[in-house]
C-alpha positions in Angstrom: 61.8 25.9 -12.4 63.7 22.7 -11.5 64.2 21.7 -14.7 64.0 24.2 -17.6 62.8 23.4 -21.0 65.8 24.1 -22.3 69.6 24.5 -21.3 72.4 25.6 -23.9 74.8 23.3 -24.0 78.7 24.9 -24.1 81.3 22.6 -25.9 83.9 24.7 -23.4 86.1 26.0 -26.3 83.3 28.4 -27.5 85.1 31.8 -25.1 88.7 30.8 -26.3 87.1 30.9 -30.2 85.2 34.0 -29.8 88.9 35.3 -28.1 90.6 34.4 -31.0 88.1 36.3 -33.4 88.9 39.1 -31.2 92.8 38.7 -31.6 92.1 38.2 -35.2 90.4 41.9 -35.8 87.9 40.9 -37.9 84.5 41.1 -36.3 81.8 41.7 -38.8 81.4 38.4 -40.8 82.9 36.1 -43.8 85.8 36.0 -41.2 88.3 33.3 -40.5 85.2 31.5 -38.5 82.6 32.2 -41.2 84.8 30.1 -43.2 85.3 27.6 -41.0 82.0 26.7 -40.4 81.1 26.9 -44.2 84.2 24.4 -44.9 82.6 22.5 -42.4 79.3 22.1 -43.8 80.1 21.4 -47.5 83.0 18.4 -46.3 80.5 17.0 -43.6 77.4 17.0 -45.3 78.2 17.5 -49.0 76.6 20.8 -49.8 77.2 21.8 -52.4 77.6 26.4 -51.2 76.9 27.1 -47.7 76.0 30.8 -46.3 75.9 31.4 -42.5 72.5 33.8 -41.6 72.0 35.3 -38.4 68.6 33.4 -38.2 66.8 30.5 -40.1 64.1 33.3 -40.6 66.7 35.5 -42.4 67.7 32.3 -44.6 64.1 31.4 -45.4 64.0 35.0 -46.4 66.8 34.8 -48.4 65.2 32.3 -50.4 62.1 34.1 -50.8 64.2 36.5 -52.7 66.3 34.4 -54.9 63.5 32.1 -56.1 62.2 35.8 -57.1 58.5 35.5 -55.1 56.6 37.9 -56.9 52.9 39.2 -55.3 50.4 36.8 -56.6 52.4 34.0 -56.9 51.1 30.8 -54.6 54.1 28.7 -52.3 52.6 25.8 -50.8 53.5 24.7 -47.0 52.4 22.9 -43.8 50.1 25.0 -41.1 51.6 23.4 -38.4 55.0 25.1 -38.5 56.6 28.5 -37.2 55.6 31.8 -38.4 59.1 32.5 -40.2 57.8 29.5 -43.1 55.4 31.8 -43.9 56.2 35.3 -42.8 59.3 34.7 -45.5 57.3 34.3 -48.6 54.3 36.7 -47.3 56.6 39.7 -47.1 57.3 38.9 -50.9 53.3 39.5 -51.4 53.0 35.6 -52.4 49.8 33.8 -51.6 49.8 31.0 -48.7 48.7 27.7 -49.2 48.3 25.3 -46.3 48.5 22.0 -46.1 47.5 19.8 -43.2 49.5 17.3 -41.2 49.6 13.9 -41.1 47.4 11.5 -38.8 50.6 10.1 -37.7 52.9 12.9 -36.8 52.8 16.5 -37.0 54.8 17.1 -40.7 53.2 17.8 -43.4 50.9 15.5 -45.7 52.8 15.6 -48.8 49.7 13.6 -50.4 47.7 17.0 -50.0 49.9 18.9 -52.3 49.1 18.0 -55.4 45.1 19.5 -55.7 46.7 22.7 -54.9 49.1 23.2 -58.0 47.9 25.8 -60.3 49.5 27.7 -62.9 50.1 30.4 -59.8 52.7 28.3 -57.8 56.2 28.7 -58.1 57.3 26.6 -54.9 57.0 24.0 -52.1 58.2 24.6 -48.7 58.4 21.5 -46.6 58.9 21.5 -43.2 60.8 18.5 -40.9 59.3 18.7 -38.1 61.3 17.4 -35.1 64.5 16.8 -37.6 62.1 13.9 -39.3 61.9 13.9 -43.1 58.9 14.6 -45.6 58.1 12.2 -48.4 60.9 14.1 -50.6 60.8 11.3 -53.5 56.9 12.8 -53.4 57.8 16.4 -53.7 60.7 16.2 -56.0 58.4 14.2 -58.3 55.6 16.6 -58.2 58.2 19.9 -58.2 59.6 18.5 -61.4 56.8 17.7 -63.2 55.1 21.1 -62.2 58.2 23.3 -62.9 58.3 24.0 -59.2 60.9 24.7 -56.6 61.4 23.4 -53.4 62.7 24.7 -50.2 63.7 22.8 -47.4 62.7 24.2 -44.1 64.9 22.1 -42.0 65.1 24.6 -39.2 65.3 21.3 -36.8 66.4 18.9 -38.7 70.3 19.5 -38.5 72.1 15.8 -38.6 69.3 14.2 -39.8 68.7 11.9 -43.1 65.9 10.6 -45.5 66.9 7.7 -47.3 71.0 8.2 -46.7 70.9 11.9 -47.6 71.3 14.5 -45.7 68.2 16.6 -45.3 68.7 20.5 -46.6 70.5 19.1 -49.5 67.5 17.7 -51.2 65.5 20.6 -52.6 66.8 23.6 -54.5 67.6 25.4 -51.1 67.6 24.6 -47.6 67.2 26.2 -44.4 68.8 25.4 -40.9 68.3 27.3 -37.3 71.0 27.3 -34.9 68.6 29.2 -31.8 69.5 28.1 -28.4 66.7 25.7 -28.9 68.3 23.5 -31.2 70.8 20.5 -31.2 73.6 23.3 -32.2 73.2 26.7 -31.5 74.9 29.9 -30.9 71.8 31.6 -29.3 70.8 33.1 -32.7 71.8 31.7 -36.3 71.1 30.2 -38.9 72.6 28.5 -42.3 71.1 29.1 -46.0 72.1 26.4 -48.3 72.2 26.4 -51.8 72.1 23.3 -53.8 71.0 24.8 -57.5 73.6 26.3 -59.4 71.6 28.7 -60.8 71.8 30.4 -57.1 74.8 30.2 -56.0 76.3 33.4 -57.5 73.2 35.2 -56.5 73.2 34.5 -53.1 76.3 35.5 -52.2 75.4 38.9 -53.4 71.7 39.2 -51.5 73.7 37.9 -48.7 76.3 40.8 -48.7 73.7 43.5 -49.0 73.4 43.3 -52.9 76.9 43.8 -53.5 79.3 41.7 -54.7 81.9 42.2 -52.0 82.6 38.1 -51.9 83.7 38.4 -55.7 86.0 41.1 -54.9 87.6 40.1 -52.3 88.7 36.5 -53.9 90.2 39.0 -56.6 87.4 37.9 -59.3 86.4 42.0 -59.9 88.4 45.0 -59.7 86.1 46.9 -57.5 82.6 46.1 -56.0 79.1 48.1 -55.5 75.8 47.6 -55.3 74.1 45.5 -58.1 71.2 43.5 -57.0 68.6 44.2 -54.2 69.5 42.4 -50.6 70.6 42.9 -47.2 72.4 42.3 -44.1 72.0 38.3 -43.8 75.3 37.1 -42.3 75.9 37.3 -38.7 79.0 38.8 -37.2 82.3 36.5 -36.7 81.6 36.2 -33.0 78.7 34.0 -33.7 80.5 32.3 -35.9 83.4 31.7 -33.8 80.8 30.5 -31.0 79.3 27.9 -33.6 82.5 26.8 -34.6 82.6 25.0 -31.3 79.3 23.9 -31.3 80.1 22.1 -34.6 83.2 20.3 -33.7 80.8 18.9 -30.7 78.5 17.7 -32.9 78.6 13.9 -32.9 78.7 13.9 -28.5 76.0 16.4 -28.6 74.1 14.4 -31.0 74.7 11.2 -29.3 73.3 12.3 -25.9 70.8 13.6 -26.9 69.7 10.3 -28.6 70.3 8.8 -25.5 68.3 10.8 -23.7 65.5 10.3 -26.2 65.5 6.6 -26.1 65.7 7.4 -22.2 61.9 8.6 -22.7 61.0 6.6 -25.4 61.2 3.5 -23.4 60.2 4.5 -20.0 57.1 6.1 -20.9 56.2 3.4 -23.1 53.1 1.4 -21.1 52.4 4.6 -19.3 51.8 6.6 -22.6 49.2 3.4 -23.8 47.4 3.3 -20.5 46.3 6.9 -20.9 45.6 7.1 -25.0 48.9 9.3 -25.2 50.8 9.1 -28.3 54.6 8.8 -28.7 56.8 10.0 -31.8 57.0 7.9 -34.4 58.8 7.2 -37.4 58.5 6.1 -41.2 61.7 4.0 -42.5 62.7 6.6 -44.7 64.2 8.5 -42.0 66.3 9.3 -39.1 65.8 10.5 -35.7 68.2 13.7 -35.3 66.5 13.7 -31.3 65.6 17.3 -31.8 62.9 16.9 -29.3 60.8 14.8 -27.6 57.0 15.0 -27.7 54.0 13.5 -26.9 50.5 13.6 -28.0 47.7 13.9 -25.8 44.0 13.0 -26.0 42.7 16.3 -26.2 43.7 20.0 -25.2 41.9 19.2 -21.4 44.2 16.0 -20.7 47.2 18.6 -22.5 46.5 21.3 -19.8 46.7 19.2 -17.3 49.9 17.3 -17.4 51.6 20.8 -18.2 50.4 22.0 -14.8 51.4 18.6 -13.1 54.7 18.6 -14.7 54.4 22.5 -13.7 53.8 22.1 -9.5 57.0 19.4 -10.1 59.5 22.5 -11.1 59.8 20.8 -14.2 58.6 23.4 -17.8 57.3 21.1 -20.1 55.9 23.4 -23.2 52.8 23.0 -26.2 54.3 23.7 -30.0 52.9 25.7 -32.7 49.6 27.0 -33.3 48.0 26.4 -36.8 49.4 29.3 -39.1 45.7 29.0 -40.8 43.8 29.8 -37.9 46.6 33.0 -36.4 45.2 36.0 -35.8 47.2 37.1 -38.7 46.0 34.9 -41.4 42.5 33.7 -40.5 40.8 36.7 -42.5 42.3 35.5 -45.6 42.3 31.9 -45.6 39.6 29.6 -47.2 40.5 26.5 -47.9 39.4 23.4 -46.2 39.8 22.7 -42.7 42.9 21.5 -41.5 41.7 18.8 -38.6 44.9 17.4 -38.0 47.2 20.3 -37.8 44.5 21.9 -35.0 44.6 18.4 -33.2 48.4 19.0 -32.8 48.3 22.6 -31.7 45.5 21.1 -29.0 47.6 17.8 -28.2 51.4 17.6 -28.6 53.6 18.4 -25.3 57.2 19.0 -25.5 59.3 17.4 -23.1 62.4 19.2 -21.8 65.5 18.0 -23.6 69.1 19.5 -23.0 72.8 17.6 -23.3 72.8 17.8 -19.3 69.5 16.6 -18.6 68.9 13.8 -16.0 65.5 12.5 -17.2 65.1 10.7 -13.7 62.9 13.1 -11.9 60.9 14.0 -15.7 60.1 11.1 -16.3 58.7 9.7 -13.0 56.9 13.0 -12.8 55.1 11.9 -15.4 54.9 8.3 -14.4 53.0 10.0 -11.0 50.6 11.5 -13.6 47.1 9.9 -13.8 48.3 7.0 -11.8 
């Protein structure tokens, strides 16, 4: 291809970091780097305990554990989302319950949460798709009236606000990816954070494979060993070091990328209308982090066909997630009502490339050629 989907950006300092975590001879995580990153994370965005994952799937998993999912319990979250929302909470023997999207954009329909509380549910996951906030007023109100918790899956939604605050720091915990697909990467990471109290000392011990090797090592016991259930969740000081980089980069990267956003926003504008294809859009409450760019088409037939147009141009333009409900997986097991709008996105929405180096020239008047 001509133009990939996807190109990782390098900041340029990202070698001479990962060099200096060599020099330094700590390699296997809560390193200088680890540090760094963390310190940069609670000054930046205010959170208030920070723990670097090797994936967002291995924090969603971590959050799994500490709200203690037990088998039968119920955790309410979007179908239209990535299979680590679910997988998470499924591996603890929970019961799924979807919610659909909304008419106007693929996140979740926060209105639809409330006839599924029961006695059973113990939490809300929400889900910002393309970095752009849920109602949260909405689901806070409805966690703390129902005794629920809430965890952000903000897997794309680094940078990005809902009403001034900073999204991850809103529910109990939050959730952040840093694959090569995102805004910041370091090809595979991801950040838990932890904004109850309650979790904080907890986490640091699932983190550290269920021993409390943090404590000891700020001098707060005399020895450590294994005292709670948890794993291998923090990734080696390499990665670290590599999104250490990344971080420091974060406003350029950020404002390019809304550049290049607006880019196609506004050229594709009359061209989008003329063919009953629907552009992003955006309720006041929140930013635009210009995690991606996608658009909606009329139905799966008009979708398959400007994917192979963009295709015979060189340029890999690429369909989103398929409804969790209807997976191969899950479809045996789910019976709840139909879910019309998150199918209509799995049909509809194409993703546009969108990398810090893209020239949107030849994208964009592929697309303009399209139907015309």
């Amino acid at each position: 291809m001509k133009i990939p989907f996807n190109k990782p950006y390098l900041s340029g300092k990202e070698l001479m970091y990962i060099q200096d975590a060599l020099s330094r001879g700590k390699l296997s995580g809560d390193g200088f780097y680890t540090k760094q990153c963390h310190r940069f994370f609670t000054n930046t965005y205010g959170f208030k305990k920070a723990l670097l994952t090797t994936s967002c799937t291995d924090a969603l998993e971590m959050a799994a554990l500490l709200l203690d999912i037990q088998p039968g319990d119920e955790v309410i979250m979007p179908s239209f989302t990535f299979v680590s929302t679910a997988n998470a909470f499924e591996l603890r023997g929970a019961v799924i319950r979807f919610v659909d999207s909304q008419t106007d954009h693929p996140g979740m329909d926060v209105s639809q949460i409330a006839p599924l509380i029961n006695a059973k549910t113990k939490a809300i996951v929400v889900v910002h798709y393309a970095g752009v906030a849920c109602d949260m007023d909405m689901v806070m109100q409805l966690a703390d009236a129902h005794e629920l918790f809430v965890v952000e899956d903000a897997a794309q939604a680094i940078d990005s606000y809902y009403k001034g605050r900073v999204l991850g720091s809103i529910g109990h915990l939050g959730a952040f990816s840093f694959h090569e697909t995102k805004n910041i990467q370091c090809g595979e990471g991801g950040l838990l954070v932890i904004n109850d109290t309650r979790f904080m000392e907890r986490a640091e011990i699932l983190w550290e494979k269920g021993t409390n090797r943090s404590a000891f090592f700020r001098g707060e016991v005399d020895k450590y060993g294994w005292v709670d259930i948890g794993s291998s969740f923090l990734p080696s000081e390499l990665n670290a070091a590599y999104l250490f980089a990344q971080l420091e980069c974060i406003q350029d990267i950020q404002d390019r990328r809304k550049d290049i956003w607006e880019q196609y926003h506004t050229a594709l504008k009359d061209w989008a209308a003329s063919l009953g294809i629907a552009q992003p859009t955006f309720p006041d409450h929140t930013t635009n982090n210009a995690h991606m760019y996608y658009l909606i088409c009329k139905d799966i037939e008009q979708r398959s066909a400007l994917l192979q147009h963009l295709k015979k141009h060189g340029i890999l333009a690429v369909f989103h997630y398929q409804s969790l409900h209807k997976s191969p997986y899950f479809k045996a097991k789910y019976s709840g009502d139909a879910l019309a709008e998150s199918d209509r996105y799995s049909n509809c929405l194409v993703r546009l490339p969108l990398f810090y180096e893209l020239d949107t020239k030849a994208v964009i008047n592929a697309l303009l050629a399209y139907g015309s």
